[in-house]
VOGU-3710 file (C-alpha; in Angstrom, 3 decimals, decimal comma):
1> xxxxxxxxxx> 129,380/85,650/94,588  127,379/88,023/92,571  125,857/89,853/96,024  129,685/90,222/97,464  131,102/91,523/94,576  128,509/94,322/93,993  128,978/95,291/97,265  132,907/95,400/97,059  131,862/97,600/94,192  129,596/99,793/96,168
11> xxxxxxxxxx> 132,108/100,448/98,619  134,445/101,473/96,763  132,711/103,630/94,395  130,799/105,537/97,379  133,679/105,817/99,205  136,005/107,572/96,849  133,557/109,888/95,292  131,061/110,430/98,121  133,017/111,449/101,456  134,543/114,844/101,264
21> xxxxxxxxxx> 133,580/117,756/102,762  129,738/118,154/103,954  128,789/115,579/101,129  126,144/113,409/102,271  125,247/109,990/100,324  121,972/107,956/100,501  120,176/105,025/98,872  116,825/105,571/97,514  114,636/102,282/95,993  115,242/103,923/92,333
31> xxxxxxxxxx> 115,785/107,018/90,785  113,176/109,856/90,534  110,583/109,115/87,620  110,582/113,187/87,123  112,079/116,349/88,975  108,949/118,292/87,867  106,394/117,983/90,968  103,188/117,957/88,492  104,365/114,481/87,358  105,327/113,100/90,614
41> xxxxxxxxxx> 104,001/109,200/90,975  105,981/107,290/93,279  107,086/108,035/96,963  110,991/109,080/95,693  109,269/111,895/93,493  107,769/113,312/96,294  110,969/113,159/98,731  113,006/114,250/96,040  110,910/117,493/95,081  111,045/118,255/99,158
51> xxxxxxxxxx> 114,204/118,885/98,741  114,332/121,173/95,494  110,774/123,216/95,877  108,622/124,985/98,713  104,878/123,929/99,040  102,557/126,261/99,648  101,962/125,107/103,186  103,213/122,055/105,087  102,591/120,665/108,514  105,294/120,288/110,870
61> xxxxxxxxxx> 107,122/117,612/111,469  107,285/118,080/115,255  104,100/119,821/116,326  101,946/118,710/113,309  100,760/122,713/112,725  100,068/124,066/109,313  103,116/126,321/108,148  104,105/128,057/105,342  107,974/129,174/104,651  106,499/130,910/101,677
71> xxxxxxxxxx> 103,312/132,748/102,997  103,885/135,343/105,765  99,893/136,112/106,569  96,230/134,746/105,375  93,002/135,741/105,142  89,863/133,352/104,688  86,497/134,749/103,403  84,185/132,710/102,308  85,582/130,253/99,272  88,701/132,819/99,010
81> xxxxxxxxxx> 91,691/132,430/100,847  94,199/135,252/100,549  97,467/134,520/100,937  100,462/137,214/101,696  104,158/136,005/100,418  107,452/136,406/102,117  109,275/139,312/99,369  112,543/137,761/100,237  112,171/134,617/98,594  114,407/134,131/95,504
91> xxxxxxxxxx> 114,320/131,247/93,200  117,793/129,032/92,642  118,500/130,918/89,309  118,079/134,372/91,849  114,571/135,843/90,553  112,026/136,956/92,827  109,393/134,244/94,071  106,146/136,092/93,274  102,297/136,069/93,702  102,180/135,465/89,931
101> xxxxxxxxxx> 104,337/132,298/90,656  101,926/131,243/92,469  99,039/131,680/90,247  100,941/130,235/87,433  101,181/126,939/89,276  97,927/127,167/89,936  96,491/128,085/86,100  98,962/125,382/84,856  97,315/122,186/87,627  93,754/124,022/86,056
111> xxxxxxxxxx> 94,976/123,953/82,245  93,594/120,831/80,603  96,578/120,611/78,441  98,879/119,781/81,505  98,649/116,073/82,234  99,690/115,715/85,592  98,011/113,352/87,832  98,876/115,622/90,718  96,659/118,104/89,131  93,418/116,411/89,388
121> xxxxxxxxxx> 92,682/116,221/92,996  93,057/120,597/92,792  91,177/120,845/90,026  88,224/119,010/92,151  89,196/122,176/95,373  90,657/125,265/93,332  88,642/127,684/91,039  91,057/130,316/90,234  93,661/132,293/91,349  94,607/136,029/91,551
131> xxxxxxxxxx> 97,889/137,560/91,556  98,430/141,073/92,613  102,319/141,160/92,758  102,703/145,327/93,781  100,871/144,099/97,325  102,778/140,337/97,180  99,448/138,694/97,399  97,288/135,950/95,896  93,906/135,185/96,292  93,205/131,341/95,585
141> xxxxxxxxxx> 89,183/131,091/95,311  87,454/127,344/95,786  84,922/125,555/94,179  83,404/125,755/97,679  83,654/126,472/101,214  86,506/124,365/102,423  86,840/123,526/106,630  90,376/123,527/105,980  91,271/125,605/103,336  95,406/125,936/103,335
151> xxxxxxxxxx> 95,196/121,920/103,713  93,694/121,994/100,022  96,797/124,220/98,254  100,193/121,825/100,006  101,352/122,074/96,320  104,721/122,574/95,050  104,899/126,287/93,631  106,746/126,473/90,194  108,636/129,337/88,834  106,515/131,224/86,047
161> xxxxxxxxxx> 109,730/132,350/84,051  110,921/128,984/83,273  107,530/128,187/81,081  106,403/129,431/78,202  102,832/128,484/78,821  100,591/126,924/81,652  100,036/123,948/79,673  102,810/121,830/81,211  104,470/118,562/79,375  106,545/115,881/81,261
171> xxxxxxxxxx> 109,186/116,060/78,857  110,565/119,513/79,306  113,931/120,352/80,514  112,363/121,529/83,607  111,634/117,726/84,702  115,493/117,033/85,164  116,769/121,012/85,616  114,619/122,141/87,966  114,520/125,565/89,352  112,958/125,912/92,601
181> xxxxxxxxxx> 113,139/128,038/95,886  113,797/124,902/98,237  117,102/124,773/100,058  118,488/122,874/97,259  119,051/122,639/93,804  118,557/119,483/92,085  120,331/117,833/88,445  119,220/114,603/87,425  121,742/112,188/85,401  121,302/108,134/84,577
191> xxxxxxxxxx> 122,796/106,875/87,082  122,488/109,744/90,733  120,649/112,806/91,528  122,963/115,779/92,809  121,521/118,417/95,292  123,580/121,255/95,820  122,880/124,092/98,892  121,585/126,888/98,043  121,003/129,705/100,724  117,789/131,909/101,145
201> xxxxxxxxxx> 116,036/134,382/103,103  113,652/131,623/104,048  116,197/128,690/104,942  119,683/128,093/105,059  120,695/124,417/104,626  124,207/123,433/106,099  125,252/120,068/104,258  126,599/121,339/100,914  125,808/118,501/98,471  123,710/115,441/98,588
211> xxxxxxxxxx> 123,535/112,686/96,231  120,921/109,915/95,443  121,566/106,454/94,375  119,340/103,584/93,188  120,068/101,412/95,939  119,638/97,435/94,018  120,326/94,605/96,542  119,061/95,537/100,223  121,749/93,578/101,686  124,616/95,619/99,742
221> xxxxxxxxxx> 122,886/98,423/101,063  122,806/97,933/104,624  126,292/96,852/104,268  127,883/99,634/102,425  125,981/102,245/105,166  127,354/100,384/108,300  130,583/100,361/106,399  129,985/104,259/105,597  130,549/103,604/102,265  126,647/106,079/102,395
231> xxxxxxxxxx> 125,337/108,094/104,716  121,461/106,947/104,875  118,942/104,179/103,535  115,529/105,459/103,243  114,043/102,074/103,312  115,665/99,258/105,573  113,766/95,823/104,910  112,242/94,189/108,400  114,719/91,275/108,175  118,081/93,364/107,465
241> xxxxxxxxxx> 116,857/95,840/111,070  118,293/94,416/113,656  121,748/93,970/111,782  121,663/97,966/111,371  120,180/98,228/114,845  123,534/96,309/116,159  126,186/98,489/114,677  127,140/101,190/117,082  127,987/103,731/114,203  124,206/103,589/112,640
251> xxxxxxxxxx> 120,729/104,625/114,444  117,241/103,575/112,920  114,641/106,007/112,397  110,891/105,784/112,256  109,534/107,796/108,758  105,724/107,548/108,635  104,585/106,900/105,294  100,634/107,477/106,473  99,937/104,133/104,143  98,121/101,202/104,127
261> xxxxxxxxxx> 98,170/98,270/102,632  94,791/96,750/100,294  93,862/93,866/98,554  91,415/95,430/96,286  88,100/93,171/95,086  86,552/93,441/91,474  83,330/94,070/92,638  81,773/94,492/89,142  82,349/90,631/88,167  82,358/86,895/89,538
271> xxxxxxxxxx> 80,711/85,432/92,604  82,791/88,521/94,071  79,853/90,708/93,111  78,270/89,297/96,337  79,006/91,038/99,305  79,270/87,179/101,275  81,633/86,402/98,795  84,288/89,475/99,869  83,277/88,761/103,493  84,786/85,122/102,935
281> xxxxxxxxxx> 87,549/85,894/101,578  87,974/88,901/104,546  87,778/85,799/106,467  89,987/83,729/104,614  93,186/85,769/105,351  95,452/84,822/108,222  96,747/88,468/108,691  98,604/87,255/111,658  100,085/84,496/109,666  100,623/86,620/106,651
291> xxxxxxxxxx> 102,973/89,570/108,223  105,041/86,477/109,974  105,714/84,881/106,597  106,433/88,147/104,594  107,855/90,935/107,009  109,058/88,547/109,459  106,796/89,939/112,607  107,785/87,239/115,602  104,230/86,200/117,119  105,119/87,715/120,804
301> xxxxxxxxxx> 106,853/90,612/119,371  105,403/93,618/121,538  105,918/96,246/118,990  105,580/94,607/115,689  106,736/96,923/112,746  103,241/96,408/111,184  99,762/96,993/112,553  96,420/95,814/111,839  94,071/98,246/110,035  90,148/97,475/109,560
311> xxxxxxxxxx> 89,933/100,750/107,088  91,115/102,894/104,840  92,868/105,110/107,224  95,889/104,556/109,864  95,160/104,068/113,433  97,222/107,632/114,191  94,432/108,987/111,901  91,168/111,270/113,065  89,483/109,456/110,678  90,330/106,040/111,999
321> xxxxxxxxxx> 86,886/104,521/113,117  88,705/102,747/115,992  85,154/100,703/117,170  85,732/98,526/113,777  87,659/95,501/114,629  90,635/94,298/112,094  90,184/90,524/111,312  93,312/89,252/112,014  93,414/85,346/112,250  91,500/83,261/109,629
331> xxxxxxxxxx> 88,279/81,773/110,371  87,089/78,700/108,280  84,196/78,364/110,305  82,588/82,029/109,001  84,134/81,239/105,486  82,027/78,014/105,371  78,946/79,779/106,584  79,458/82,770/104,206  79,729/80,775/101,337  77,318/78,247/101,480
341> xxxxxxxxxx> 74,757/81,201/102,466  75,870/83,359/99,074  75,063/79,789/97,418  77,800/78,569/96,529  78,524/74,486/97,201  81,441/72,843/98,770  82,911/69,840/96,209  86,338/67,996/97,105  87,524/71,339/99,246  86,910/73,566/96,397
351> xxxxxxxxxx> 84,270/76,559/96,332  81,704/76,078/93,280  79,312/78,831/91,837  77,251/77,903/88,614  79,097/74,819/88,149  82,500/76,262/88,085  85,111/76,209/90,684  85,626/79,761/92,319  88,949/81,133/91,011  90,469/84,724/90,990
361> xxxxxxxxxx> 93,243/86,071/88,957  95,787/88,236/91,692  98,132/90,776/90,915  100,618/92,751/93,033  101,961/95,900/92,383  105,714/94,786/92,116  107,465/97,052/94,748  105,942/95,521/97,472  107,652/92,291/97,439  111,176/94,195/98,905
371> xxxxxxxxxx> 109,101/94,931/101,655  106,752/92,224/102,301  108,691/89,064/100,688  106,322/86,637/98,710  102,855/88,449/99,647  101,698/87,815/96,824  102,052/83,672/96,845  101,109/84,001/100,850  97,704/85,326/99,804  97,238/82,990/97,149
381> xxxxxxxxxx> 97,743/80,041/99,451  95,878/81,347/102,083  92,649/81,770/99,420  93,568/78,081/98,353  93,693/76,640/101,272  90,094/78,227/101,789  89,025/76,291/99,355  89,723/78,894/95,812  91,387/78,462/93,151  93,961/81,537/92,247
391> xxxxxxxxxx> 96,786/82,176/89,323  99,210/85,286/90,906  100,918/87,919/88,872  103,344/90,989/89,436  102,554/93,973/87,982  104,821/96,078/87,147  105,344/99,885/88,746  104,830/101,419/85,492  101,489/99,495/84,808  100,538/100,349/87,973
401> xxxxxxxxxx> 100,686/103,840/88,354  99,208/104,300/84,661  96,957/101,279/84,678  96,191/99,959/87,624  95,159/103,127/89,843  93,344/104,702/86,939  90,464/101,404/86,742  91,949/100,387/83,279  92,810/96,397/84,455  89,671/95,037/85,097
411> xxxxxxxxxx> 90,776/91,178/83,986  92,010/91,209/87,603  89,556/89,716/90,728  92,007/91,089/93,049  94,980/93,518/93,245  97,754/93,835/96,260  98,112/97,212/97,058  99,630/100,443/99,336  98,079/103,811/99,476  100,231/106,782/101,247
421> xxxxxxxxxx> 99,025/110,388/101,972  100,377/113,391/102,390  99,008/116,820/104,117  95,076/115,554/102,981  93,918/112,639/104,301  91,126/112,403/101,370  89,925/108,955/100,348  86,831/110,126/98,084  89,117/109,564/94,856  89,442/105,874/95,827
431> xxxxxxxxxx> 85,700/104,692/96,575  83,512/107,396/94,759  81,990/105,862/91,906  84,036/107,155/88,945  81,777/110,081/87,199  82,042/113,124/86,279  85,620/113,598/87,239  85,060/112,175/90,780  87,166/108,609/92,015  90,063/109,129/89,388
441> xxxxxxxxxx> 92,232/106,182/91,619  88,850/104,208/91,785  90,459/100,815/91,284  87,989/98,623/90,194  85,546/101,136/89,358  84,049/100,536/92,870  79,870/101,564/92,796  77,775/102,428/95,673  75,429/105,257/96,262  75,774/104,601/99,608
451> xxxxxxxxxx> 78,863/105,569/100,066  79,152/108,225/97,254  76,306/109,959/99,967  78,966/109,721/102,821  81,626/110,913/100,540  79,770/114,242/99,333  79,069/114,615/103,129  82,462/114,598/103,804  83,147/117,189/100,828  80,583/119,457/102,336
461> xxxxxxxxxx> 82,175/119,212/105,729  82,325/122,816/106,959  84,031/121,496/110,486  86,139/119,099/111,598  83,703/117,496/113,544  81,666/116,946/110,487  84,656/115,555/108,458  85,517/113,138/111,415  82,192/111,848/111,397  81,707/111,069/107,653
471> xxxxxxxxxx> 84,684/109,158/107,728  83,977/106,959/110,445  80,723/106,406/109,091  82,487/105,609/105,999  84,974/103,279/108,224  82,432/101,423/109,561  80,434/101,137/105,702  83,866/99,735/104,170  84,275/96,922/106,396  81,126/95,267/105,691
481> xxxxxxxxxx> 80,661/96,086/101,749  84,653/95,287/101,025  85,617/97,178/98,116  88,571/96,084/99,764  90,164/93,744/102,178  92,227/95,868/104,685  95,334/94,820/105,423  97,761/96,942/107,532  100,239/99,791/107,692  103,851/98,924/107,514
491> xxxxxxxxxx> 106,611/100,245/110,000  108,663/101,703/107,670  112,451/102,326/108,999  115,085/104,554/107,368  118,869/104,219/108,536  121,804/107,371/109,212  124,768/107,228/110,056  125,222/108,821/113,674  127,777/111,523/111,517  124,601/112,753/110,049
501> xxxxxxxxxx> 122,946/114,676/113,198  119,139/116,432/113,732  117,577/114,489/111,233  114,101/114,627/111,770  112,484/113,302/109,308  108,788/114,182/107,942  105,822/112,088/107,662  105,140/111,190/104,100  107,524/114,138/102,067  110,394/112,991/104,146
511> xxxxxxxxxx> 112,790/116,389/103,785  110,709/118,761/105,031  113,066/120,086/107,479  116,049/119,622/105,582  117,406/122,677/106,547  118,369/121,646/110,213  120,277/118,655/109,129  124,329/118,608/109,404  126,913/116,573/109,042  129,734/116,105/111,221
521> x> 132,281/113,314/108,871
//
């Protein structure tokens, strides 16, 4: 009763309010935790600042290239790269974009008084940065010699007039008035998120206002699209596809997240601590089993909307060591022989070390359970039936992003996980032991020389070549120590109505090419 008459509700609200002109509707999982890109922590951040600012330099959607719709020319020498800016650029409130613009956004991601998590990873790349605005230049000098230089500055650039000072709060006006030069401008309320066109020498966007909405129920969702009550979903569940991929008047659409999904391992405490240990429970976990029960993957399905990963990269990935094999069906036999090996003694079908029945505490980041129903339970049975105990909890988004990711919950044995990335494909802040500002997202505080070594060879990379191999070394490293037990990258589908037309859609920031989307309602 409750599900029918929200979506009565949906309807009716979305279509009075949300269908005239070129107004375009969509449902996003929740409303944008900040419109101020420094502060960006969850996946509708980042789409939602696509639409409002310009990064530096993107890669393109169709071809994959580095581009810039800001920078007209570059130099590299050395640990400087010098970038030339496109003079015709205005901001939404009409000032000139500028090479000091630049070099404020810069100086405020260096300033120590600007929290933003965002911030960190440049601070580990970027030196300085020098603005000479009569030429319309900027050179942005590294801490070192970088393979791929431009890779290292995809950051949103911020308008220097709207601050007072480089050190940056979250709570400004800024974070829900935004002024950016992206082909729209973006106001925040409680309840939607309006983005209105606005034209530019750089891009010219042709649907006139778009609104977000928290999207709630997944069913109502799907329903009030194929009953154009919206225009788009950005996330359709696995079970609710093939309903959308029925109607006539809606077309799925692939959006590559470049994600994976973890469960990471306490390495610091428990019979864990032993490397056999993580390789049981590697082998405990029915991965086959697991994406049937939770995403609903049929077992002869030729393209399943998930696939196995054995790393911490996806298989599209350079990095992806592709001569490591995933472990995808559970194998008691190698559990029993891990185990016992590790010392550990087999009493009434449970695992005991020291007297004391093996049992792990299991959280899940709380998200994940619209995608992949009951994942966390799944795992916990699976680990039971292998003979350990287990008590499962949900942790919340917010303790996630500030707790979680930042090595500050280690009463867990295990956490259930996704990691997505964006233009850099840099894993060093997840494994690197966590010292000296190095592995800030270091989980469980993860320690191993070895692999700090492979890291810092990656860092020095002056080639690709170089990069690629550190990384499959580091591929190959991972899947025998298990920091963390590798699950797989998710399919994830978005849904348009057929009325919205040349919507390509961008790997990971989603709107990238916003500006060649219409609408013909």
């Amino acid at each position: 009763m409750n599900r029918t008459r929200n979506l009565l509700l949906a309807l009716g609200l979305a279509g009075t309010a949300l269908m005239a002109g070129s107004s375009v509707s969509y449902y996003e999982e929740s409303l944008p935790s900040t419109m101020n890109p420094l502060f960006a922590r969850s996946m509708v951040d980042y789409r939602s600042h696509e639409l409002v600012f310009d990064r530096l330099f993107y890669r393109d959607a169709v071809d994959n290239k580095l581009k810039s719709r800001l920078v007209t020319r570059f130099e590299k020498n050395g640990r400087e790269l010098k970038i030339f800016l496109n003079s015709d650029v205005k901001w939404h409130d009409g000032k000139p974009l500028t090479a000091s613009d630049v070099c404020f956004t810069v100086d405020a991601m260096l300033d120590p008084g600007t929290p933003s998590p965002i911030a960190k990873g440049y601070k580990e790349s970027i030196e300085s940065c020098a603005a000479n605005d009569k030429e319309g230049s900027a050179v942005i000098t590294f801490t070192k010699v970088f393979h791929n230089p431009r890779e290292r500055v995809g950051f949103s650039v911020l308008p220097k007039h709207a601050f007072t000072s480089t050190a940056i709060s979250p709570d400004q006006d800024f974070s829900t008035r935004p002024i950016g030069t992206g082909p729209m401008k973006g106001s925040q309320g409680r309840q939607a998120v309006k983005f209105t066109a606005v034209p530019n020498a750089h891009q010219n966007p042709r649907i006139q206002v778009l609104t977000l909405a928290e999207g709630g129920d997944p069913f109502v969702q799907i329903k009030t699209l194929i009953n154009a009550g919206v225009q788009g979903v950005i996330a359709v569940a696995p079970p609710l596809r093939p309903e959308v991929a029925a109607s006539d008047d809606v077309a799925l659409k692939s959006y590559d997240l470049r994600s994976w999904w973890f469960v990471a391992i306490n390495t610091t405490r428990g019979p864990q601590r032993d490397v056999k240990v993580r390789q049981a429970l590697n082998y405990s976990i029915d991965r086959t089993e697991l994406r049937e029960l939770t995403i609903g993957v049929e077992k002869d399905d030729p393209n399943p909307p998930c696939e196995f990963v054995s790393g911490p990269f996806v298989q599209s990935s350079p990095y992806y060591n592709r001569q490591v094999q995933s472990v995808e069906r559970s194998d008691r036999a190698k559990v029993q022989e891990l185990m016992t090996s590790s010392g550990a003694t087999e009493q009434l079908g449970k695992w005991v070390v020291g007297g004391q029945p093996v049992s792990f505490k299991i959280g899940m980041n709380a998200p994940l359970d619209a995608e992949a129903k009951d994942l966390l339970n799944q795992i916990g049975n699976q680990l039971q039936a292998a003979g350990f105990d287990r008590q499962v909890y949900k942790v919340t988004a917010d303790t996630w992003n500030r707790k979680a990711v930042t090595g500050q919950l280690p009463e867990y044995d295990l956490l259930i996980g996704k990691w997505s990335f964006g233009l850099v494909e840099d894993v060093n802040s997840l494994f690197h032991t966590r010292k000296g500002g190095k592995g800030p997202l270091n989980i469980f505080n993860y320690s191993n020389p070895a692999v700090d070594a492979i890291l810092d060879r990656f860092e020095g990379a002056r080639t690709d070549t170089e990069a690629k191999d550190a990384y499959h070394e580091l591929h190959a490293y991972l899947a025998e120590d298990l920091p963390y037990l590798f699950l797989w990258k998710l399919d994830t589908k978005s849904a348009w109505r057929n009325e919205v037309r040349n919507n390509i859609i961008a790997p990971y920031f989603y709107f990238t090419e916003f500006e060649g989307w219409t609408f013909e309602g």
